[in-house]
KENU-63490 format. One line per field, with one value per residue (C-alpha): y, z, x; residue number from 1. Coordinates in nm, 3 decimals, always signed. Each point is the difference from the previous one (the first is absolute). Example, Ala and Ser with C-alpha at 12.3 -4.5 7.8 and 13.67 -1.06 7.14 Angstrom:
c2 -0.450/+0.344 $
c3 +0.780/-0.066 $
c1 +1.230/+0.137 $
n 1/2 $
END
This chain:
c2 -2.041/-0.230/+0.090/-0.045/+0.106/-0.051/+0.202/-0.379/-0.133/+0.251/-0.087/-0.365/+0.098/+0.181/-0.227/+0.236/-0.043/+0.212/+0.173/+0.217/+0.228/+0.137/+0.395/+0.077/-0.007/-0.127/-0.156/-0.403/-0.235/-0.193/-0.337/-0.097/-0.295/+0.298/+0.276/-0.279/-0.090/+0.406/+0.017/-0.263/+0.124/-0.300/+0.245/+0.375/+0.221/-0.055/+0.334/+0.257/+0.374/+0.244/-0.238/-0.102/-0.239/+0.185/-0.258/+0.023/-0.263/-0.093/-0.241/-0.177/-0.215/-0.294/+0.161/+0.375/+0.339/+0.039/+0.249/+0.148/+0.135/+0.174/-0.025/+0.099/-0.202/+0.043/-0.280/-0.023/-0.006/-0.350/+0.078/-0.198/+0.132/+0.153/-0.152/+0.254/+0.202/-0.235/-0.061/+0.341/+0.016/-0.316/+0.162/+0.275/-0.224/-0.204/+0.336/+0.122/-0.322/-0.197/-0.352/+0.078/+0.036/+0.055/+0.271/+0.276/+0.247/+0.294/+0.371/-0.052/-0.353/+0.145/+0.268/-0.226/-0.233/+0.290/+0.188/-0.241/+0.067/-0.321/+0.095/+0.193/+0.112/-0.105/+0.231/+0.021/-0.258/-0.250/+0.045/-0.045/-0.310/-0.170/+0.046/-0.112/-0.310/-0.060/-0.036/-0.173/-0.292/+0.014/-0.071/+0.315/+0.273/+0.216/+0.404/+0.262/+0.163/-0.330/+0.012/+0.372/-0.019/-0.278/+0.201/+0.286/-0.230/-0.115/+0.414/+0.001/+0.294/+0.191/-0.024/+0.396/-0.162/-0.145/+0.215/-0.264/-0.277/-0.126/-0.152/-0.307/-0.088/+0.035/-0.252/-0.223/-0.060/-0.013/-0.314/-0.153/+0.026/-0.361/+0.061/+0.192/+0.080/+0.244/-0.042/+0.110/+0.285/+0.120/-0.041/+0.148/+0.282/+0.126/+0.191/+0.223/+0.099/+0.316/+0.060/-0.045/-0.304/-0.135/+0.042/-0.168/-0.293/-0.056/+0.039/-0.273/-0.200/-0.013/-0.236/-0.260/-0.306/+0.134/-0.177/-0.022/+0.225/+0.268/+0.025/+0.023/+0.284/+0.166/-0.006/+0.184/+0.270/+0.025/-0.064/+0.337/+0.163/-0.021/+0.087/+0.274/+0.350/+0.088/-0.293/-0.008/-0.196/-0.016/-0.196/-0.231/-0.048/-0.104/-0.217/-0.141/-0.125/-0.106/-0.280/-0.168/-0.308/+0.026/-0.324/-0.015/+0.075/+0.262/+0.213/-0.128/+0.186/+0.288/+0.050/-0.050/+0.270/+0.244/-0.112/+0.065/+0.375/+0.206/+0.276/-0.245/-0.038/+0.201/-0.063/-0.089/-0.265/-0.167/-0.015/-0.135/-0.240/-0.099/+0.026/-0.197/-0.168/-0.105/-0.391/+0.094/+0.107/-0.398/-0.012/+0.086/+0.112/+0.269/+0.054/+0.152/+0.247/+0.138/+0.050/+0.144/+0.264/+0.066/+0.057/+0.210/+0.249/+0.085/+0.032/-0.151/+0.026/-0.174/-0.266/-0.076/+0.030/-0.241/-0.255/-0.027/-0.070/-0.248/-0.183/-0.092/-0.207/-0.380/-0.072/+0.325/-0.067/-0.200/+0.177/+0.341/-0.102/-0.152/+0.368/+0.166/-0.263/+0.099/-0.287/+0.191/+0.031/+0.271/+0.286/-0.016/+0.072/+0.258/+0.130/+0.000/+0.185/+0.305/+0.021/+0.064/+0.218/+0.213/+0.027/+0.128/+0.251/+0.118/+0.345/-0.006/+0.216/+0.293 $
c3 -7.088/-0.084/+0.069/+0.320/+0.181/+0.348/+0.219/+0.134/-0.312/-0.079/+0.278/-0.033/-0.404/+0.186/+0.241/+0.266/+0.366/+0.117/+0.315/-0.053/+0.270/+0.046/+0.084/-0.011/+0.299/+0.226/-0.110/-0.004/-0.206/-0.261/-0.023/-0.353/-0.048/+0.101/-0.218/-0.301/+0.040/+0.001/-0.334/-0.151/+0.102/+0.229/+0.275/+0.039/+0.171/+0.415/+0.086/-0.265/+0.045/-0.180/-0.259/-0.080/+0.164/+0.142/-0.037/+0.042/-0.220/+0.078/-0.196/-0.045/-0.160/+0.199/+0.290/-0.154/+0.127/-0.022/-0.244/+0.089/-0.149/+0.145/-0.185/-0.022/-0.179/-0.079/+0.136/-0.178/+0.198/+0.149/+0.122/-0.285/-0.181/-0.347/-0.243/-0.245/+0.223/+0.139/-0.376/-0.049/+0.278/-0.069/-0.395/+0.162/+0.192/-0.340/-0.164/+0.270/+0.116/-0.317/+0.068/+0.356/+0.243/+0.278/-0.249/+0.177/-0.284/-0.110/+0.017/-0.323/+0.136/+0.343/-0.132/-0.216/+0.287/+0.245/-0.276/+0.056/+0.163/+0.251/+0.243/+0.312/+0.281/+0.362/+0.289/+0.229/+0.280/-0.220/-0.229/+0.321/+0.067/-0.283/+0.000/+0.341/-0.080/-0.330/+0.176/+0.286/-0.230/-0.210/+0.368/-0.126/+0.308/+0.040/-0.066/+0.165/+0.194/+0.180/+0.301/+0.053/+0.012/+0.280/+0.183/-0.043/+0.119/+0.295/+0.129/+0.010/-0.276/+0.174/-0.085/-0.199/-0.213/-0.247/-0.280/-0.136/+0.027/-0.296/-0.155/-0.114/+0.307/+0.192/-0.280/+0.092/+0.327/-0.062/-0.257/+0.256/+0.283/+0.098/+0.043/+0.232/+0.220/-0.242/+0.080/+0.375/-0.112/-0.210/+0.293/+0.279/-0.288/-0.099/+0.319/-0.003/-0.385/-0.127/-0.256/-0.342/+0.129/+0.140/-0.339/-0.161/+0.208/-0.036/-0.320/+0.011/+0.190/-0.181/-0.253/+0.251/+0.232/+0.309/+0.348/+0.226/+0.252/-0.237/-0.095/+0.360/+0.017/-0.334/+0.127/+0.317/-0.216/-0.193/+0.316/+0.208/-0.354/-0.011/+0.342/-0.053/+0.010/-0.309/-0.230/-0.240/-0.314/-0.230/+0.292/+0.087/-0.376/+0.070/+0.241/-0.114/-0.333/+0.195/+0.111/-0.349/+0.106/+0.358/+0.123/-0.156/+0.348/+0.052/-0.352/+0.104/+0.305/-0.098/-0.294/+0.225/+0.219/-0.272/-0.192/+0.429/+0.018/-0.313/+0.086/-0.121/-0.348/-0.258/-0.307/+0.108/+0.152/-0.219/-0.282/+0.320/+0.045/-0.349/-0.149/+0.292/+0.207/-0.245/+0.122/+0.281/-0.228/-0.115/+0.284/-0.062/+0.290/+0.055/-0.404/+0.058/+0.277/-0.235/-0.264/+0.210/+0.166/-0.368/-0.083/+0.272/-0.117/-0.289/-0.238/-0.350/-0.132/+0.304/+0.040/-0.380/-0.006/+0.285/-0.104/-0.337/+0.122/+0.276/-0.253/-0.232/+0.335/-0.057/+0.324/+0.016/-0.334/+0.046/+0.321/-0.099/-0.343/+0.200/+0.190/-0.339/-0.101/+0.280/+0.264/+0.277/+0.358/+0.128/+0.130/-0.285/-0.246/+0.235/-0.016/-0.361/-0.001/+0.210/-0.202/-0.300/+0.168/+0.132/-0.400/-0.087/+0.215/-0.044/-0.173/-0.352/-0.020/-0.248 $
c1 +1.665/-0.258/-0.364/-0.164/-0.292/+0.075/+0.249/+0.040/+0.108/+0.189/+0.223/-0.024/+0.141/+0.298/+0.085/-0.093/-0.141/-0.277/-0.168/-0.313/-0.132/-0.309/+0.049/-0.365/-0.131/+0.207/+0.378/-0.020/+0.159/-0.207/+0.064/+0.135/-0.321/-0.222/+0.127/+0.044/-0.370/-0.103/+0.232/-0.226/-0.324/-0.078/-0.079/-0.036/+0.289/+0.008/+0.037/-0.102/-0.013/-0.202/-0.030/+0.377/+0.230/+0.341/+0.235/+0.424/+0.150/+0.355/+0.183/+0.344/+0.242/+0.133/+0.239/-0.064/-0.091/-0.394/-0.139/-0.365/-0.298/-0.278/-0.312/-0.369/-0.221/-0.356/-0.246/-0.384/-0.269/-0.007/+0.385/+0.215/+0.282/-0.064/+0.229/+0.013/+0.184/+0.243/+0.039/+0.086/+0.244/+0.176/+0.014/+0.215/+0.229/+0.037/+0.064/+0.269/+0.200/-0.024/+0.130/+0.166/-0.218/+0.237/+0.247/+0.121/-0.227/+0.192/-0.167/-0.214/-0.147/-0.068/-0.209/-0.224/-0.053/-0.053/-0.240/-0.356/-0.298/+0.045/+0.290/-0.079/+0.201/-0.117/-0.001/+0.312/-0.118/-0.151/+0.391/+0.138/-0.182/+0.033/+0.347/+0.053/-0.249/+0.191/+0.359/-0.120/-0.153/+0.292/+0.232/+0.211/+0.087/-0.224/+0.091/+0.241/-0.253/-0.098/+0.288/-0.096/-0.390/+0.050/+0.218/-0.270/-0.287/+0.193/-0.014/+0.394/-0.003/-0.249/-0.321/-0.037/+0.347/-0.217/+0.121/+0.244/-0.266/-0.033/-0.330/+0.188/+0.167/-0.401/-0.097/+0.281/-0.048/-0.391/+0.053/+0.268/-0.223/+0.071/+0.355/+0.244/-0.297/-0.105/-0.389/+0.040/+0.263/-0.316/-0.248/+0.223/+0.061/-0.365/-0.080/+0.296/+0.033/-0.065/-0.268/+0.206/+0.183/-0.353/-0.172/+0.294/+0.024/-0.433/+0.068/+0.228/-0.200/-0.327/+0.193/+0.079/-0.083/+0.022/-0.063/-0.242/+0.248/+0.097/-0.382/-0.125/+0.258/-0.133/-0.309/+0.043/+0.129/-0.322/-0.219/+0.173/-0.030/-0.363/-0.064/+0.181/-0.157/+0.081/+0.047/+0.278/-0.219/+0.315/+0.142/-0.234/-0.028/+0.361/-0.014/-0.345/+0.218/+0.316/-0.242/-0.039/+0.231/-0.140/-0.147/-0.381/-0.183/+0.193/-0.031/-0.402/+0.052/+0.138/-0.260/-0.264/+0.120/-0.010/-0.297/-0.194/+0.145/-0.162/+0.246/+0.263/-0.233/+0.241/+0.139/+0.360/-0.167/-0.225/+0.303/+0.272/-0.263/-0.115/+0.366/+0.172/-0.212/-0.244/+0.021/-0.231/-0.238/-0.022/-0.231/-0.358/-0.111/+0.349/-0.062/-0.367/+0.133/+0.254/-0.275/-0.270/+0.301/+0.107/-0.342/-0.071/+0.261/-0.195/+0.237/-0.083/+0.347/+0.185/-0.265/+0.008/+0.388/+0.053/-0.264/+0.145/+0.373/-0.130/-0.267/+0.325/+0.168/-0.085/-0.068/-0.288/-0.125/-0.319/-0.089/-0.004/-0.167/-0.286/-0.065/+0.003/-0.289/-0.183/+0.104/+0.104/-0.104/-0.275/+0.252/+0.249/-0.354/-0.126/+0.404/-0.002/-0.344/+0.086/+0.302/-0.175/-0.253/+0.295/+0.132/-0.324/-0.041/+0.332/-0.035/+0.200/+0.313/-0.008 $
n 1/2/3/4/5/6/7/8/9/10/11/12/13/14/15/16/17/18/19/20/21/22/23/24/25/26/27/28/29/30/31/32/33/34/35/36/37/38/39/40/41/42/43/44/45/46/47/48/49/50/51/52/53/54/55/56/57/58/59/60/61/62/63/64/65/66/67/68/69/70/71/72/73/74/75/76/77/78/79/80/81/82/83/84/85/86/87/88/89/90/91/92/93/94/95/96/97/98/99/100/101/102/103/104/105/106/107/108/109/110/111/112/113/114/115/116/117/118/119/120/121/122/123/124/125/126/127/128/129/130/131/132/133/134/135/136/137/138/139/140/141/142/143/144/145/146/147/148/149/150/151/152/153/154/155/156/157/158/159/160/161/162/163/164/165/166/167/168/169/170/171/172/173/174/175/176/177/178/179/180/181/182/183/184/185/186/187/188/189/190/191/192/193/194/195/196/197/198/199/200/201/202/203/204/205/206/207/208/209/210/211/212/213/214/215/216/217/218/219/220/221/222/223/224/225/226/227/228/229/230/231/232/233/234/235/236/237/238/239/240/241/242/243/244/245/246/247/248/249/250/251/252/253/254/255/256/257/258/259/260/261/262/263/264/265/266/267/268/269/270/271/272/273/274/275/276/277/278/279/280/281/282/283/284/285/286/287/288/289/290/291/292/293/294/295/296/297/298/299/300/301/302/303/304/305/306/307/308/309/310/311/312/313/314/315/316/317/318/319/320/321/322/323/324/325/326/327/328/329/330/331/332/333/334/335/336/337/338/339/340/341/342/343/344/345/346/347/348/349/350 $
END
């Protein structure tokens, strides 16, 4: 195999066509001009996290079966892609495949791909996504546990039958939501479903489009939630993040609601928020409430943890580097000084 320096070019050597998927912070496809541009440093990552893009690569031969890889690569601190490692990586492919790139590798050649610092293995939902995202672009059927999962979401099992759910067949119908009336099977679904299947469907969710019908139903759920007496926060932290793909005055909305009620002001919900619905956050004026609630928490560690992640997001980039240089409105400064205050006076721990 000759050398390369691109995972791009590596395919284009093999004669292979390519998908890559962000699995980050929420599963998307990357368009190929996009992620050929972030190869050649002609723009940082779109959606970095912690510092790394989270990327499934699946490539093929011409009418074959797609093979996949899931990788984590490190990003500097502008957001592009450090070459030396995807230098490194592509060194072990070169080292395990040889010339064929689409092989079947024996024991000895899986091991040496499998034994580099660069592959990662997603969490069950966003696996479950991908997969269902990956077959659904490639028009192939989607898996065994599809039929059964609609049948489940129509209430014919019963709703306490969710044992034999699988995760898959949620994702399925999720990414086929325009088809087979799968979007109002979801929205006549959420109200009756127990608490796994609930969590499992959000968690489906928060890596989709959804409508403005299925949103206005999501977010009834969270409104009864917080008026609740007592206020399930991993919930709402749910819900809050199944609205990622909601229409943009709607994730506004909801945001809002929760950035008004300081009872609502926990950690679950500054990550849902910063690791999901982030786009809100593009506006300044919705971007200065988060910060002056984060602030007002007066924790160092979580502040500084979710400022760095957000600062490395394109779109945030210049606004939250203005507020670290000291352009930033009255309350967020007055925010950021009882925060420190609070630090100080915090006894040490011995």
């Amino acid at each position: 195999m000759e050398t390369v320096h691109a995972l791009s070019a590596l395919f284009d050597h093999a004669d292979c066509q390519f998908s890559v998927y962000d699995l980050g912070r929420r599963v998307c496809q990357l368009d190929e001009t996009t992620f050929r541009a972030v190869e050649a440093n002609q723009q940082p990552y779109p959606h970095p996290l912690r510092q790394h893009a989270h990327i499934a690569v699946a490539f093929w031969p011409p009418g074959g079966a797609p093979w996949v890889w899931f990788l984590k690569m490190p990003l500097d601190e502008r957001g592009l892609l450090n070459h030396t490692a995807m230098g490194d990586f592509l060194q072990y492919v070169s080292a395990a495949m040889g010339e064929r790139l689409t092989a079947t590798p024996n024991k000895e050649q899986r091991e040496k791909l499998a034994n580099n610092p660069y592959t990662f293995t997603p969490t069950d939902d966003k696996m479950a996504m991908f997969h269902a995202r990956l077959t659904y672009q490639l028009g192939r059927p989607a898996s065994q546990y599809y039929d059964h999962a609609q049948h489940y979401l129509n209430g014919e099992l019963g709703w306490d039958n969710w044992q034999g759910v699988g995760l898959q067949g949620l994702a399925d119908t999720c990414v086929r939501m325009a088809e087979q009336n799968n979007a109002t099977r979801i929205r006549k679904a959420l109200n009756n479903l127990p608490t796994t299947p609930l969590y499992a469907l959000l968690g489906c969710l928060e890596h989709c489009q959804i409508n403005e019908k299925l949103a206005a139903c999501v977010r009834d759920m969270f409104s009864q939630m917080c008026q609740a007496q007592e206020v399930d926060l991993f919930l709402v932290s749910a819900l809050l993040r199944a609205h990622a793909g909601a229409p943009t005055a709607t994730r506004h909305h909801l945001i809002a609601a929760v950035l008004d009620k300081p009872e609502l002001h926990h950690r679950e919900i500054f990550v849902a928020i910063a690791g999901r619905c982030w786009e809100s956050l593009t506006d300044d004026t919705v971007l200065d409430r988060f910060l002056i609630a984060l602030a007002d928490q007066h924790d160092t560690a979580l502040f500084q943890q979710i400022y760095a992640d957000l600062v490395m997001l394109p779109p945030l980039r210049g606004a939250l580097l203005s507020r670290l240089h000291g352009d930033t409105s009255p309350a967020l400064t007055q925010a950021m000084a009882r925060m420190q205050q609070a630090v100080r006076q915090t006894p040490n721990d011995h």
